[in-house]
RODO-2510 file (C-alpha; in nm, 4 decimals, decimal comma):
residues 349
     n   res          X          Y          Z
     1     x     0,9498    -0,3424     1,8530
     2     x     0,8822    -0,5904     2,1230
     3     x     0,4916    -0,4111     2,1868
     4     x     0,2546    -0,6668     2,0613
     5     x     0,0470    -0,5423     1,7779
     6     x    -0,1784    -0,6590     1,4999
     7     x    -0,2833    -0,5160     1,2365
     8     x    -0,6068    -0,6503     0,9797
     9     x    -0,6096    -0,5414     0,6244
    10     x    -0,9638    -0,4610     0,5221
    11     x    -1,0302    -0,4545     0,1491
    12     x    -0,7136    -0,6229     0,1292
    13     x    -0,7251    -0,7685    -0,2307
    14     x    -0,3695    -0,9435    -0,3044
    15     x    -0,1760    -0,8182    -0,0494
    16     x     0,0254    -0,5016    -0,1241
    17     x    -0,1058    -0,2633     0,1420
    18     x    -0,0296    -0,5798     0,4022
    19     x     0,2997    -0,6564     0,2437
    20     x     0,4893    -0,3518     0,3098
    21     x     0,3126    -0,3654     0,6939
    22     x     0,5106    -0,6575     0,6563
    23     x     0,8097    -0,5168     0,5519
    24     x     0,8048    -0,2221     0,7778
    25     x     0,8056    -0,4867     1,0862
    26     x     0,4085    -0,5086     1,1449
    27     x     0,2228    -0,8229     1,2366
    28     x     0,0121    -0,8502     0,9604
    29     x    -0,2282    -1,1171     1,1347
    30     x    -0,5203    -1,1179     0,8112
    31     x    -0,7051    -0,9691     0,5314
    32     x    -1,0470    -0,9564     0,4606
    33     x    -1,1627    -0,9090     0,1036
    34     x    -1,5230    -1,0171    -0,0909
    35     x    -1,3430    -1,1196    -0,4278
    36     x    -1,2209    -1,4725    -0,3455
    37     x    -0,9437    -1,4634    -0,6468
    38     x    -0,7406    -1,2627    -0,4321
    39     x    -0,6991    -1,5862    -0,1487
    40     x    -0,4168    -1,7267    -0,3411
    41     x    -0,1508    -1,4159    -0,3584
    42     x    -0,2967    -1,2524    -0,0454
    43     x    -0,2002    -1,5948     0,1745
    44     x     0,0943    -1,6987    -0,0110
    45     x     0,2698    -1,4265     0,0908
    46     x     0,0927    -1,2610     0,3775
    47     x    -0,1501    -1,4113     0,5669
    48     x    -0,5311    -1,6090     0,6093
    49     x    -0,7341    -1,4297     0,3983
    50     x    -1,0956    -1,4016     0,4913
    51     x    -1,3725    -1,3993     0,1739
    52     x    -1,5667    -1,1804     0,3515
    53     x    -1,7175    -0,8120     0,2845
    54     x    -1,6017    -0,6018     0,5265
    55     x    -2,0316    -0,4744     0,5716
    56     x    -2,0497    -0,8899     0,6502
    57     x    -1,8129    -0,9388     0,8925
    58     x    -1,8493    -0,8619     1,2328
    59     x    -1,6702    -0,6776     1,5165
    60     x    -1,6767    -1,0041     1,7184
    61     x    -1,4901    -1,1783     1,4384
    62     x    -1,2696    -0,9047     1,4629
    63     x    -1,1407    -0,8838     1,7928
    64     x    -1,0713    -1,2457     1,7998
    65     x    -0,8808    -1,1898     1,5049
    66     x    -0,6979    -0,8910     1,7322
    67     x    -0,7022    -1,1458     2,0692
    68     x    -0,4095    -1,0820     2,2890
    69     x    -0,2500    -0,7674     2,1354
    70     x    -0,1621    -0,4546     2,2945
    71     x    -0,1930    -0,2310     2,0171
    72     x    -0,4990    -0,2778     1,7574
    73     x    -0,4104    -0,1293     1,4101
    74     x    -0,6949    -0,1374     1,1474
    75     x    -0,5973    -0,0329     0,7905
    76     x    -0,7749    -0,0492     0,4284
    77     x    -0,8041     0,1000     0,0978
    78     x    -1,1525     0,0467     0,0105
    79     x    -1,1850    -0,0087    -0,3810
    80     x    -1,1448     0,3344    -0,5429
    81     x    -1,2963     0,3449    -0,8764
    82     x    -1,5850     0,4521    -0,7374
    83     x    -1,4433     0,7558    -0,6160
    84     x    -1,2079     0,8158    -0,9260
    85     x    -1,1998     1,0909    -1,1809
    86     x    -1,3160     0,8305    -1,4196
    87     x    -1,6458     0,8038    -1,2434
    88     x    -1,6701     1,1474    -1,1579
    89     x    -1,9455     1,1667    -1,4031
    90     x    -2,1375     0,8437    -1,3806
    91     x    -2,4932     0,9125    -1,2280
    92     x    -2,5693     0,6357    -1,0237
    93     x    -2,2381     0,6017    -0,8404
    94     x    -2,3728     0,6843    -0,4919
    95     x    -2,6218     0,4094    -0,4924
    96     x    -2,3515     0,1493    -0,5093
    97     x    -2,2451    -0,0797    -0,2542
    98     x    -1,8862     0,0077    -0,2878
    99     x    -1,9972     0,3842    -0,2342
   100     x    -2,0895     0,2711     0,1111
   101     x    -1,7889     0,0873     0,2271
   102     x    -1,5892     0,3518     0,3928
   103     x    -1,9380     0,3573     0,5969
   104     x    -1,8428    -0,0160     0,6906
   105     x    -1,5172     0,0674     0,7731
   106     x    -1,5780     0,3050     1,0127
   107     x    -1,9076     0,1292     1,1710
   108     x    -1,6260    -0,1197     1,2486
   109     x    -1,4274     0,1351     1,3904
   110     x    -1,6767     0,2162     1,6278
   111     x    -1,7456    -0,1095     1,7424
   112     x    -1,3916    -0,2196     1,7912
   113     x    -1,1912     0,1469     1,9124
   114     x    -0,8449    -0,0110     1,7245
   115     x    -0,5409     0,2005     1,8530
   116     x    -0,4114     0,3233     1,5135
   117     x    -0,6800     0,3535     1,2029
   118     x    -0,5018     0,4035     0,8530
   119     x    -0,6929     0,4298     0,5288
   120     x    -0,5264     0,5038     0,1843
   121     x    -0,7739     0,5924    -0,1320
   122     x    -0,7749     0,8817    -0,4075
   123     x    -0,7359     1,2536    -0,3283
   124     x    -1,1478     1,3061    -0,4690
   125     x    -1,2560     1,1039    -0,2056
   126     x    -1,2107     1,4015     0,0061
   127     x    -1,4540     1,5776    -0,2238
   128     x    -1,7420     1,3690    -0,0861
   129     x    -1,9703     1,3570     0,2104
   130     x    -1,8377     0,9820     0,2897
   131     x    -1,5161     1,1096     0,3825
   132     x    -1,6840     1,3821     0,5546
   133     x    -1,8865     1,1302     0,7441
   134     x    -1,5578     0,9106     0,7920
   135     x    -1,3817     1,2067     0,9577
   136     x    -1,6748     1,2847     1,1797
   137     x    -1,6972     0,9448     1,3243
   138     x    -1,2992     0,9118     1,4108
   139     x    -1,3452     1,2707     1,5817
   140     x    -1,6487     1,1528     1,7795
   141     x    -1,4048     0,8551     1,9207
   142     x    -1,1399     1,0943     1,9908
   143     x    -0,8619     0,9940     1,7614
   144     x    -0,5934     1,2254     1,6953
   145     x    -0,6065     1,2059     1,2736
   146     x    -0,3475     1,3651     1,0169
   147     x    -0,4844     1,3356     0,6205
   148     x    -0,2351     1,3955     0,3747
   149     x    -0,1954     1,3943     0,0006
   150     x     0,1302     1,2410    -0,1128
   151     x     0,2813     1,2612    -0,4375
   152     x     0,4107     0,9130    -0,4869
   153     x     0,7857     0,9534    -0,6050
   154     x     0,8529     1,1616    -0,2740
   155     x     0,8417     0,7994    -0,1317
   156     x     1,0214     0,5810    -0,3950
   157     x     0,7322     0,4771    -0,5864
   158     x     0,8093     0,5232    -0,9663
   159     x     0,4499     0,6062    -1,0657
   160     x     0,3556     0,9634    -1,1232
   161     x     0,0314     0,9229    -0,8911
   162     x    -0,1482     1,0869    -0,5881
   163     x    -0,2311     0,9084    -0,2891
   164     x    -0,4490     1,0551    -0,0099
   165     x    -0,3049     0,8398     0,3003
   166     x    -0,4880     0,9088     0,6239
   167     x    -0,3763     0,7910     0,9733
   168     x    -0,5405     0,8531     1,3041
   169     x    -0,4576     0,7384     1,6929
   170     x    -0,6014     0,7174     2,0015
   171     x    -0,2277     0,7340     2,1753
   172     x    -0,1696     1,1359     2,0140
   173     x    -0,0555     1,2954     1,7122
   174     x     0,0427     1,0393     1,4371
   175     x     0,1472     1,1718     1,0653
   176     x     0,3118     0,9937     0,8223
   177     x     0,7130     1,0227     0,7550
   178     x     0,8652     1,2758     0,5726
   179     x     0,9472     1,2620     0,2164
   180     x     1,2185     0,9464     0,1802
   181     x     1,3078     1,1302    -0,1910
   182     x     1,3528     1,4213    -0,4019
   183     x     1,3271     1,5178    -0,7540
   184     x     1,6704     1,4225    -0,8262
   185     x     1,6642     1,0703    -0,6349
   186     x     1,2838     0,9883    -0,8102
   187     x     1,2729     0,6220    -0,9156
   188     x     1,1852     0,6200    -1,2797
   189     x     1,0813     0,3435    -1,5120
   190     x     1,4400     0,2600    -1,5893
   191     x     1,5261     0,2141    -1,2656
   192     x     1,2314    -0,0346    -1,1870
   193     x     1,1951    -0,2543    -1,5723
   194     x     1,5162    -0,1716    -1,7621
   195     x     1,7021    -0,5007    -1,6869
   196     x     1,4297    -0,7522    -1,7856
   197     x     1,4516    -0,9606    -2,1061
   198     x     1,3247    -0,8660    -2,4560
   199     x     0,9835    -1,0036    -2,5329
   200     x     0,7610    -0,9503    -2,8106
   201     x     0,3735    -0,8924    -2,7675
   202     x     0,1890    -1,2065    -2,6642
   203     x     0,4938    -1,4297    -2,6811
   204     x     0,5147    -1,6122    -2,3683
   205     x     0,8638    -1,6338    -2,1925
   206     x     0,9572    -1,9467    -2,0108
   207     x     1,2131    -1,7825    -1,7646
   208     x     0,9232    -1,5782    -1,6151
   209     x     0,5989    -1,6528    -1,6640
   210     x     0,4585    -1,3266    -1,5435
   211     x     0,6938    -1,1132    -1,8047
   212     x     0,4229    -1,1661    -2,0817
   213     x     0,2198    -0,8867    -2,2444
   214     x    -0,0644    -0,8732    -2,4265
   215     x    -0,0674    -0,9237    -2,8158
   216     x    -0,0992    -0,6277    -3,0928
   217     x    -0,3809    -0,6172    -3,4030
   218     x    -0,1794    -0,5277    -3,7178
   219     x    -0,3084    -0,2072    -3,7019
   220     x    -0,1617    -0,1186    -3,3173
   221     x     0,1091    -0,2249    -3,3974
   222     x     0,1908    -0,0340    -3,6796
   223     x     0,1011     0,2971    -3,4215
   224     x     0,2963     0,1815    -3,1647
   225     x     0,5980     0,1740    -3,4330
   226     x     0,5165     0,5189    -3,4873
   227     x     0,5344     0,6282    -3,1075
   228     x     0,7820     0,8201    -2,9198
   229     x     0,8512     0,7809    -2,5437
   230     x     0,6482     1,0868    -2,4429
   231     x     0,5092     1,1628    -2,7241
   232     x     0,1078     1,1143    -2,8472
   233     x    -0,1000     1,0007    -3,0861
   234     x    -0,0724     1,3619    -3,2819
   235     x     0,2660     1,2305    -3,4300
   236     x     0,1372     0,9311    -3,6311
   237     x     0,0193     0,9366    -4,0057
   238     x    -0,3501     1,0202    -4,0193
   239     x    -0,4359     0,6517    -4,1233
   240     x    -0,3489     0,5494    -3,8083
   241     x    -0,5411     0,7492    -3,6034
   242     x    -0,8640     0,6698    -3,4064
   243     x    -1,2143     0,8305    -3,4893
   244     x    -1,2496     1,0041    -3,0970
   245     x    -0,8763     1,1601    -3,2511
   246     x    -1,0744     1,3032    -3,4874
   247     x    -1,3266     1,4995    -3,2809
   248     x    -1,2848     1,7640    -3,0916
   249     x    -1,3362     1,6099    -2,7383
   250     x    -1,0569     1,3651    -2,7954
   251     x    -0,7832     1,5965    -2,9037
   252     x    -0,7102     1,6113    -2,5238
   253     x    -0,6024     1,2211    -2,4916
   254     x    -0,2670     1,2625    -2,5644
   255     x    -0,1723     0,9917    -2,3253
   256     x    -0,3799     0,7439    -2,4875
   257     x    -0,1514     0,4782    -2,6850
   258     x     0,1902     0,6689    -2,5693
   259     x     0,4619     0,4999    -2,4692
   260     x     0,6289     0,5549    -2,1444
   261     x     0,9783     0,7429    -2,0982
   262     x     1,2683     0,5354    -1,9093
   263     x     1,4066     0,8466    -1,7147
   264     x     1,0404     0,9573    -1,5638
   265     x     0,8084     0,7884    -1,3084
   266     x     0,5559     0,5852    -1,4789
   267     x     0,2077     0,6977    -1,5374
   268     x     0,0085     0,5363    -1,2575
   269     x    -0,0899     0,1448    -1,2978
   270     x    -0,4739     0,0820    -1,3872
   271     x    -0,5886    -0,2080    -1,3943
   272     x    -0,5654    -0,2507    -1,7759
   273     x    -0,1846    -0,1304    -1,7983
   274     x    -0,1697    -0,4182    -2,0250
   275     x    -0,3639    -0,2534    -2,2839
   276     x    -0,1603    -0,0833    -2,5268
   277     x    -0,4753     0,1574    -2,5501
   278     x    -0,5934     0,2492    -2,2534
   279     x    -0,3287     0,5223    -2,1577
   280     x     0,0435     0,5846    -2,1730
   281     x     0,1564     0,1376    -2,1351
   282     x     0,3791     0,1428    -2,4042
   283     x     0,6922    -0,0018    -2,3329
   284     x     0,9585     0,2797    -2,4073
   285     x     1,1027     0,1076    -2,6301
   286     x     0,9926    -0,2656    -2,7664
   287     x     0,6933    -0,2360    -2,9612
   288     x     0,4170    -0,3949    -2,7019
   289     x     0,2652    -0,2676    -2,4240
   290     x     0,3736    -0,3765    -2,0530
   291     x     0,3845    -0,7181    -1,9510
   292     x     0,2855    -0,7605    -1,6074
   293     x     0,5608    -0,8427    -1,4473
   294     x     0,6655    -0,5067    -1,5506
   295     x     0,3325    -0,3449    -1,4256
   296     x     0,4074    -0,5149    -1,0842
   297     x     0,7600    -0,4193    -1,0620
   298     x     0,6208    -0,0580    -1,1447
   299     x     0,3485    -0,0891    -0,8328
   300     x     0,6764    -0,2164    -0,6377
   301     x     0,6062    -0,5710    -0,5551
   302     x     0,9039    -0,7843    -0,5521
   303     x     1,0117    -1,0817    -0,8045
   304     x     0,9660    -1,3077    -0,5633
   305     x     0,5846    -1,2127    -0,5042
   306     x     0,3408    -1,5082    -0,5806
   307     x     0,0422    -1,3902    -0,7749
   308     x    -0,0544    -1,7822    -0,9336
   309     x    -0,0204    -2,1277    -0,8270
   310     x     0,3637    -2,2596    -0,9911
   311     x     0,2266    -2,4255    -1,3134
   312     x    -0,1042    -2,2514    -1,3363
   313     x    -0,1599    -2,0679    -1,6494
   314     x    -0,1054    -1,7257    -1,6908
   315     x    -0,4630    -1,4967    -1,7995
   316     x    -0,3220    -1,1544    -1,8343
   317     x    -0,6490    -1,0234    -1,7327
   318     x    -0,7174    -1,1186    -1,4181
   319     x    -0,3855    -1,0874    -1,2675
   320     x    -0,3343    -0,7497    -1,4605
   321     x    -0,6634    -0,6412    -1,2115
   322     x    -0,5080    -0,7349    -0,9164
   323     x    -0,1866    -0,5812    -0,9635
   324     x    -0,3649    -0,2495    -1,0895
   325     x    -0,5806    -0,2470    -0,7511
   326     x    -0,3247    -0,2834    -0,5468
   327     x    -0,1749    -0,0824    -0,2939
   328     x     0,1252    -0,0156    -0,3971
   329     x     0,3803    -0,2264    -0,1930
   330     x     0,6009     0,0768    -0,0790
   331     x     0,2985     0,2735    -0,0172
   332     x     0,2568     0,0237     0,2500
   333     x     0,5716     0,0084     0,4013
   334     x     0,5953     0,4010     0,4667
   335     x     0,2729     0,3535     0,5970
   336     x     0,4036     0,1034     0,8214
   337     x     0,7064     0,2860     0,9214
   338     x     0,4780     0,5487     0,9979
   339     x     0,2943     0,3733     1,2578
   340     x     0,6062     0,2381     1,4413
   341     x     0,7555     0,5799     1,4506
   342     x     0,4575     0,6833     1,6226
   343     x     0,4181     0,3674     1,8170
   344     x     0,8114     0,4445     1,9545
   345     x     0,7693     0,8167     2,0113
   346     x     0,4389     0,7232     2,2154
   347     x     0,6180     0,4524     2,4414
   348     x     0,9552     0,6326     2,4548
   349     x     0,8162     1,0034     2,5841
***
C-alpha cells in the first residue's frame, strides 16, 4: 500500500505478533515489552525494542514513535496466563499487575485515538470485567470493533488452539479475513516437523543449535517407550504410572506425557512444551519430547528466525518461554492482512 502507516507492538515479547505485521506488508516501527530478554530476537528480526511496561510508558513517547504516519495502528497481546484456564482458580489473580494491563492498553488508547486497535489474548478473557471495561472504552471513542474467536487451523496454524483476536477502527467496520483453510487442508504436525533430523533427548546437534530437547530420567523414558501417538498414560504398566494417576482427580489427564500424532494439529505450545510431562510434547515418534526448534516451527516462526546471539549457548528454558508466549507468527500475519484489507476497502470506496 503506498498509505503511510505504523504500527507499535505492545507486550511484544520476541516478536511473533510483529513479525507476521511484517509479513503481511505492515510497518512494524517498535515493540515495547518489560522483560528485557526479549531485546535480542524482538530487534534482530523486527525492530527497536523498548524495555518498557506498557503502564510506564507514555502517550508522548508514543506518538513520536507514530510521527509522520497517516494511519496509527496499535496492537498487543498482553501476557495471558493470567487470564488462562490454568489460573482460573488461583485466588489472588485480580490483584496482579498483569491483571491490569489491558487497563494500560486502553488508557493508551485514549490518550493517543490510533486508527486501527488490534488485541489478541484467550477466549476467558471475555469472561471478565477487564474486557468488559476494554470494550467500553473503545465504544466511548467511537471505534467500529469486531471480536472473534478463531480456531487456529482455519488459518494455517498447526496447533489445535483458540484465539480470541479483536480488531476495532475509527475508519468503519473492520473484521478479520475469512477462514484461509478447512478441515481437509489443516496443517498438522507432519507437515510443520517431519523433515528435521533424528536427535536423541538432551543430545545437542551441531547443524542446528535450536533442534535440541530436553533430557529423560530413566524412569520417563521408559513411559515414553510405552506411549502411543494419541494415546495416554492409561496404556503403560502400572509401575510406570504417577501417584495423581492413581487418584481419582487425575484420571482426567490423559494428555499428560502423550505423545503427539503426525497427521493432527499439535496441542497448543506452552511455554514448557519441552517438558516431556507437562502435556501431550512427545515427539510422535523418537522417544524425547520436542526440541525447540520443533516447538517454534509448530508456533510458525521461520528457520531463519534469530532467537540467540550466533555462538551463544543454548538454555532450553528460557528460549522454550519465549517461543511458548508468543504470538503465533501466522496469527500475526492474518491479522495483518486483515488490517490492509480494511485499510484498501476504506480508501478504495
Amino acid at each position: 500500500m503506498s498509505i503511510n502507516c505504523k504500527a507499535v507492538d505492545l507486550f511484544c515479547g520476541i516478536g511473533g505478533l510483529s513479525y507476521g505485521l511484517k509479513k503481511a506488508g505492515i510497518n512494524v516501527v517498535a515493540g515495547i515489552d518489560l522483560d528485557e530478554s526479549c531485546k535480542y530476537a524482538y530487534e534482530a528480526n523486527n525492530a527497536p525494542f523498548i524495555n518498557k511496561s506498557v503502564a510506564e510508558i507514555t502517550s508522548i513517547e508514543l506518538k513520536k514513535l507514530f510521527g509522520g504516519s497517516e494511519i496509527k495502528i496499535l496492537v498487543g497481546c498482553a501476557p495471558c496466563q493470567t487470564f488462562s484456564k490454568h489460573t482460573l482458580k488461583v485466588r489472588d489473580r485480580k490483584n496482579s499487575d498483569k491483571w491490569r494491563l489491558l487497563d494500560d492498553f486502553s488508557e493508551k488508547i485514549s490518550k493517543i485515538k490510533p486508527e486501527i486497535v488490534s488485541m489478541e489474548n484467550v477466549p476467558q478473557l471475555t469472561k471478565y470485567d477487564v474486557y468488559s471495561d476494554f470494550i467500553k472504552v473503545l465504544e466511548d471513542q467511537k471505534y467500529h470493533i469486531s471480536s472473534d474467536i478463531i480456531y487456529c487451523p482455519d488459518y494455517g496454524i498447526p496447533q489445535n488452539r483458540s484465539r480470541l483476536v479483536l480488531m476495532a477502527s475509527l475508519l468503519g467496520p473492520i473484521k478479520i479475513i475469512p477462514n484461509t483453510h478447512t478441515v481437509d487442508s489443516y496443517k498438522t504436525v507432519k507437515d510443520s516437523i517431519y523433515n528435521l533430523d533424528k536427535i536423541k533427548a538432551g543430545i545437542k546437534l551441531n547443524k542446528d543449535p535450536l533442534h535440541i530437547s530436553a533430557s529423560l530420567s530413566d524412569l520417563n523414558y521408559r513411559r515414553i517407550k510405552k506411549s502411543k501417538p494419541g494415546g495416554s498414560w492409561k496404556e503403560w504398566d502400572s509401575d510406570l504410572r504417577v501417584n495423581c494417576h492413581k487418584k481419582e482427580t487425575g484420571k482426567t489427564y490423559s494428555s499428560v506425557y502423550g505423545r503427539m500424532e503426525w497427521d493432527k494439529p499439535s496441542p497448543t505450545i506452552t511455554t514448557q512444551f519441552y517438558s516431556y510431562g507437562t502435556g501431550r510434547f512427545g515427539h510422535p515418534e523418537q522417544n524425547r519430547a520436542l526440541s525447540l526448534r520443533e516447538g517454534a516451527l509448530l508456533q510458525t516462526f521461520p528457520k531463519s528466525y534469530k532467537f540467540i546471539p550466533s555462538g551463544e549457548e543454548v538454555l532450553i528454558r528460557p528460549i522454550a518461554r519465549h517461543i511458548g508466549n508468543a504470538v503465533p507468527v501466522k496469527l500475526g500475519e492474518i491479522i495483518g492482512k486483515s488490517i490492509i484489507k480494511h485499510l484498501e476497502d476504506y480508501y478504495a470506496g
